[in-house]
N, C-alpha and C positions, 0 to 999 in steps of 0.2 A: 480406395485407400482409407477413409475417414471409416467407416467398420472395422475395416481393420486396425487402424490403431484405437477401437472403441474395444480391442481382445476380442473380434470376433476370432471364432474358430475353422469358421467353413459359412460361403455364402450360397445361397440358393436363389438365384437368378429368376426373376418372372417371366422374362422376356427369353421365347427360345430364340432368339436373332442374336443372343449375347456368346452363342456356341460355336459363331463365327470368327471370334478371337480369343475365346477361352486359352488357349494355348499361349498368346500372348501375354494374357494374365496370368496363368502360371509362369512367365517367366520374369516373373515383376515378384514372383512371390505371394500371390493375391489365392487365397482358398476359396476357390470357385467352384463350383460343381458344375460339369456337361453333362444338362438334362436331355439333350438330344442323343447323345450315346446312350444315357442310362435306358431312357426309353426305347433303342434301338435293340438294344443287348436284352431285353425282357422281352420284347415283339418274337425275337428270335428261340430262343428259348421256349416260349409257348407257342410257337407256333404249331403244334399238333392239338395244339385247345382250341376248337374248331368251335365257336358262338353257336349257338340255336339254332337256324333259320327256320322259319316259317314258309310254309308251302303256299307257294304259289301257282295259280292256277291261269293259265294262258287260253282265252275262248276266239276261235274263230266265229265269227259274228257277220250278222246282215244276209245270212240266209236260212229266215226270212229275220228281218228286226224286228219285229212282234216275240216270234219265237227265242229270240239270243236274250231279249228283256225278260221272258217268262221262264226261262231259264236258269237266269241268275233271280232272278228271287223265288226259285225252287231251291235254289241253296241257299242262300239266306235265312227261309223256314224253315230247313230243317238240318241249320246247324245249331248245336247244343251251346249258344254262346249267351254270356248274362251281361257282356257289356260290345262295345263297339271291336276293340282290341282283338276279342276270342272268334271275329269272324273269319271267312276265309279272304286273303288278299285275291282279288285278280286284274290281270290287266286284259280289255279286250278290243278287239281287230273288227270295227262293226261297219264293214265292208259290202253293203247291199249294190256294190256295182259287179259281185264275182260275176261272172256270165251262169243262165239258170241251168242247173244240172239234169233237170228234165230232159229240155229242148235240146241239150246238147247226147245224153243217151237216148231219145225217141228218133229226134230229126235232125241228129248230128251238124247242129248250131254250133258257136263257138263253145271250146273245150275249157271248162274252167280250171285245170289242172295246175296252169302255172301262175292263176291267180291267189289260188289257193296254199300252194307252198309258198308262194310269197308273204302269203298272210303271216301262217305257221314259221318260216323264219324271222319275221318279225317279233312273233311272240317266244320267240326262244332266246333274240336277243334280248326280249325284255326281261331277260330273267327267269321267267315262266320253269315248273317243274315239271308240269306236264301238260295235253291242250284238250280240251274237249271240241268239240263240233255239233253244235244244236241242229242238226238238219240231217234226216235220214236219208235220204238220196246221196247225199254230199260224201258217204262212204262207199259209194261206189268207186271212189279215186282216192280213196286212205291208203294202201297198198304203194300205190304208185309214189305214193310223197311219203311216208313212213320212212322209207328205208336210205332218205336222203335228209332226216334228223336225228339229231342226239338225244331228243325227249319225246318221250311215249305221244302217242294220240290215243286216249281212251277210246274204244270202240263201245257207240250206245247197241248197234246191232248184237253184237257178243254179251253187252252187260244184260241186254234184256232177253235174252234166251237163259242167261244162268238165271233170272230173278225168274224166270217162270218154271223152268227146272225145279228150282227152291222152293218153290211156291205153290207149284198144281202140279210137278211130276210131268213123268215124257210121254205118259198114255193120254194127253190131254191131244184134241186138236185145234190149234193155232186159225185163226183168221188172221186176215193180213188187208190192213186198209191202209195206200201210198199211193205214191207219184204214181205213173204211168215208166218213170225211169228209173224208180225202183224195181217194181213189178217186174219190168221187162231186162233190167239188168241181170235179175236176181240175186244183185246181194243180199237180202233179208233172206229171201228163201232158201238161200243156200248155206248160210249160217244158222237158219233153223234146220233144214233137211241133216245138217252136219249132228247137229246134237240128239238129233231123232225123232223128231214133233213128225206130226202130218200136217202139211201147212193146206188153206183152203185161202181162194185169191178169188175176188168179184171175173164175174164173166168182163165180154163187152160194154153190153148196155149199162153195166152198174160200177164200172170201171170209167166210164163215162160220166157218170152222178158224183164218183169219188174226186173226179179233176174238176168239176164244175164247182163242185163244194169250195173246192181247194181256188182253182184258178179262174171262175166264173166272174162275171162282173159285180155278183152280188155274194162272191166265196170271200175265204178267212185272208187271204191274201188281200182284198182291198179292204178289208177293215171290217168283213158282215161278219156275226158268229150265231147269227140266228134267220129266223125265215128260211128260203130257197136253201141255204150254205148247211142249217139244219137239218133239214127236211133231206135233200140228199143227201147227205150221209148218213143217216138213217137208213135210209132206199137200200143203200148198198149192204150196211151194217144186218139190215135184216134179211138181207141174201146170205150171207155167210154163214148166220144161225139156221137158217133154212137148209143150207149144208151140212149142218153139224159141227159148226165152228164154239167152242164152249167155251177159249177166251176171244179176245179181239186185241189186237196190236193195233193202236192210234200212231201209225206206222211216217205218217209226215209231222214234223214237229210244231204243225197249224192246227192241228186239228183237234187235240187238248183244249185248245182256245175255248172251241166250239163247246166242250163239255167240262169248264172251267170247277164244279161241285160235284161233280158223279164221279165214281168209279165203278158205278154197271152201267148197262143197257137194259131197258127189262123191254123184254117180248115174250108172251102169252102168259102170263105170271109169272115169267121165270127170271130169274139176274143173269148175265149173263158180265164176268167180267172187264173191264177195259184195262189194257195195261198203257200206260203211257212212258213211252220210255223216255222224256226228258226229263220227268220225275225220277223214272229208275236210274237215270244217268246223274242227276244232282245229287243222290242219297249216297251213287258210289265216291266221287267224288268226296262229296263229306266224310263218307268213313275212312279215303286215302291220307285227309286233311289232317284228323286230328289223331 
């Protein structure tokens, strides 16, 4: 009352809790404005002016935690960002209790399938726009949980047969160094055989060096990325060129580790390339991102 006989004209209330008796004030006569309508009748109005959002990126994580770490600062380095803001958000699921995907497609162990969509609806509630999976094996059961979410799961198998498409053409032939549940699932080689490659896979014995590397006591799984963990993968690695293998797919997402600065192999003078596909996996990602 004291504004208004000060000849206010119209007041503007600080406090939105005064819009619970605005009506009351107008009937005293008082020139009040309800800023909680105005605001409400604007909200409405624009609501097809839909804000920016920024892409977020949901990682199932923990197989292996080495890998899900090395991962994301694959994207980190090679997104084009100049301060902290222009990075990519993600939130991740670093869950090293899934049951091992190996064990369960070699000697039909426990099935990590519903720990795994568990994961992934996790990361959907969080938001997440789409998920990636730093584990090559791990897509052997993409399929099966895919089509009971609303958000993509990037496939690294798929991304990395088009980067070598793109990159060395389909007359190339593919080596292929994985799990053992890889291998013998064939998801890799069936998404390469799909695209046209001739894929070449270690025999026994060198199939053998490739798990020992991996799952050995002195492999990239307990923490080694040199000595024994090197040296066999090598073993194997120069089986495959001995085949005629002229790239190599670093096919478990451990095994990058092991060759943390290289991207050849060289045997007899020659380069022979490695593709790593959590790298090729971070690079798509990034270019979904910005």
């Amino acid at each position: 009352m004291e504004l208004n006989e000060q000849g206010c004209e119209i007041i503007l209330p600080g406090i939105t809790e005064i819009s619970l008796i605005v009506e009351q004030l107008w009937k005293r006569g008082i020139p009040i404005v309800d800023v909680n309508q105005i605001y409400a009748d604007y909200a409405l109005v624009n609501e097809n002016a839909n804000p920016h959002k920024a892409f977020k990126l949901g990682i199932l994580g923990g197989v292996g935690p080495s890998a899900t770490v090395d991962f994301m600062s694959k994207i980190i380095q090679n997104t084009p960002a100049k301060k902290d803001q222009e990075h990519i958000k993600m939130v991740v699921e670093q869950n090293p209790q899934i049951p091992d995907r190996t064990a369960n497609l070699v000697y039909h162990e426990t099935d990590p399938t519903i720990a795994m969509f568990s994961t992934c609806k996790r990361l959907e509630a969080e938001g997440a726009d789409a998920i990636a999976i730093p584990c090559n094996t791990a897509h052997a059961f993409v399929n099966s949980i895919q089509e009971h979410l609303n958000i993509p799961i990037i496939n690294m198998l798929t991304t990395t047969a088009e980067h070598i498409r793109e990159h060395f053409g389909l007359q190339i032939k593919v080596g292929l160094l994985a799990t053992s549940g890889t291998i013998q699932s064939k998801v890799y080689y069936d998404v390469l055989k799909e695209f046209g490659f001739d894929v070449i896979v270690p025999d026994v014995q060198h199939q053998g060096y490739v798990m020992e590397s991996i799952y050995g006591n002195d492999g990239v799984k307990a923490g080694y990325t040199d000595g024994n963990c090197r040296d066999n993968i090598v073993k194997a690695a120069d089986f495959l060129i001995d085949k005629g293998a002229e790239v190599i797919i670093l096919g478990c997402t451990e095994l990058p580790l092991i060759f943390p600065n290289e991207s050849d192999i060289i045997k007899d003078c020659g380069k022979i390339p490695l593709i790593d596909p959590t790298l090729v996996l971070a690079k798509k990602i990034v270019s979904m991102a910005i």
